[in-house]
N, C-alpha and C positions, 0 to 999 in steps of 0.2 A: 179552794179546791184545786187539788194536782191531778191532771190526768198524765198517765205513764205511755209510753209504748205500747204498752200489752195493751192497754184499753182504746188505745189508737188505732191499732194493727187490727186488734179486736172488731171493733167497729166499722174498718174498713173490710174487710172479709166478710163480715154480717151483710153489709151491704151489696156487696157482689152476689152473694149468696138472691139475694132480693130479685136480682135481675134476672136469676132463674128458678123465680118461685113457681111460678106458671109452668114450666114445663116439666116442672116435680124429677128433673135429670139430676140427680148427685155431682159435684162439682170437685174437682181432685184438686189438693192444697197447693199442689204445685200451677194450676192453672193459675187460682187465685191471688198465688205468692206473685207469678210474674205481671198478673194485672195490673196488679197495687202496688210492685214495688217493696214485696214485704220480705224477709227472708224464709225461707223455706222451711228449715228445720223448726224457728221458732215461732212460725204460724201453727206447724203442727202439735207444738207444745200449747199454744191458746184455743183450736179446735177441739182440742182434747178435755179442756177446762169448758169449754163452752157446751161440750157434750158431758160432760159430768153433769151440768145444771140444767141438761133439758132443752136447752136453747137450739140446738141443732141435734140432727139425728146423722150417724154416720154410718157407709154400706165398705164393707171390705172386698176384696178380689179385682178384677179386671173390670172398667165400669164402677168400681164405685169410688165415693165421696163421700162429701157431707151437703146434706140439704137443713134448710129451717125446717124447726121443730113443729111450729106452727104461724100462722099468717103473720107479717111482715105489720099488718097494722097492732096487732098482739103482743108485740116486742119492744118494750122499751129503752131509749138510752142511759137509762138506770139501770135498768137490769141488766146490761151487761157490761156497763161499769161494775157495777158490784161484784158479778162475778171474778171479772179479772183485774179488779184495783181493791177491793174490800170497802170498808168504808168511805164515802165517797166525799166527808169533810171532815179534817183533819179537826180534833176537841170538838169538844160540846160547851158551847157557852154556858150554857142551862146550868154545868157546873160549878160555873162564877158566880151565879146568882146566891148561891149558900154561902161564897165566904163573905166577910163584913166587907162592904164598898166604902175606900174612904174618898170618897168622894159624888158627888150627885154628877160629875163627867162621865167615871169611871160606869157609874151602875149604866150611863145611857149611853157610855159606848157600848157593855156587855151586849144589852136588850136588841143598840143598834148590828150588830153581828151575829143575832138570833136569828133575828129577821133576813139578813139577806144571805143566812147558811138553808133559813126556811122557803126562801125562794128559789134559791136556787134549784134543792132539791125538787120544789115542785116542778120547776121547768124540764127538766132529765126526767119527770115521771111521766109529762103529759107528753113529749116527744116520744115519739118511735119510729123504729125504722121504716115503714110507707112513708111518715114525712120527712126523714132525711133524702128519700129519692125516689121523690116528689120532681117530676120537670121542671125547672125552673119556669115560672111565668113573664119574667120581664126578658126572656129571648123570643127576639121577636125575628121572624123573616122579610127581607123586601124581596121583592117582586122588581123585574124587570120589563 
């Protein structure tokens, strides 16, 4: 699995977006670009894609942004992989399984990279943005 830019950029904006889900404020791309470090113009090209898919909702004029579409635990790191990388593992082993395997290596490598194209995925399904940012729990405070 390759993650690009855009699904990086992506995700970091989704996030930010998270941090003012509570206060339902529209959030302007350019804040978010200078947060993260993202460039400007081509955040606005992945917000655009992110609102094509539902994922956020965006308000025009003075005051507006883009806010999430819906709650922050709702939203998967698959789903917006997907939207802005497309498929999100490169081949389908599955269609190795149809040609003749000359070898009993060969077939248990295929089977073995089904399996961890099928994990993966699961993991990017179960993850969503609430647990990307999520407080860390091993920061801890001392006290003086």
């Amino acid at each position: 699995m390759k993650v690009g830019s855009k699904g990086y950029y992506g995700l970091l904006a989704m996030a930010d977006l998270v941090e003012n889900y509570k206060g339902n404020q529209p959030v302007q791309v350019k804040e978010i670009a200078r947060r993260q470090k993202i460039p400007e113009e081509y955040l606005g090209q992945i917000m655009v894609l992110l609102k094509r898919a539902n994922l956020v909702h965006g308000t025009r004029g003075p005051g507006g942004g883009y806010h999430l579409a819906r709650p922050p635990e709702n939203i998967t790191v698959s789903q917006v992989l997907k939207v802005l990388e497309g498929p999100l593992m490169g081949g389908n082993p599955r269609n190795q399984k149809n040609r003749p395997v000359s070898s009993i290596v060969a077939r248990r490598l295929i089977e073995t990279w089904a399996r961890a194209l099928e994990a993966s995925e699961k993991i990017l399904e179960e993850v969503t943005l609430a647990d990307l940012c999520r407080p860390d729990d091993r920061v801890q405070m001392y006290y003086i």
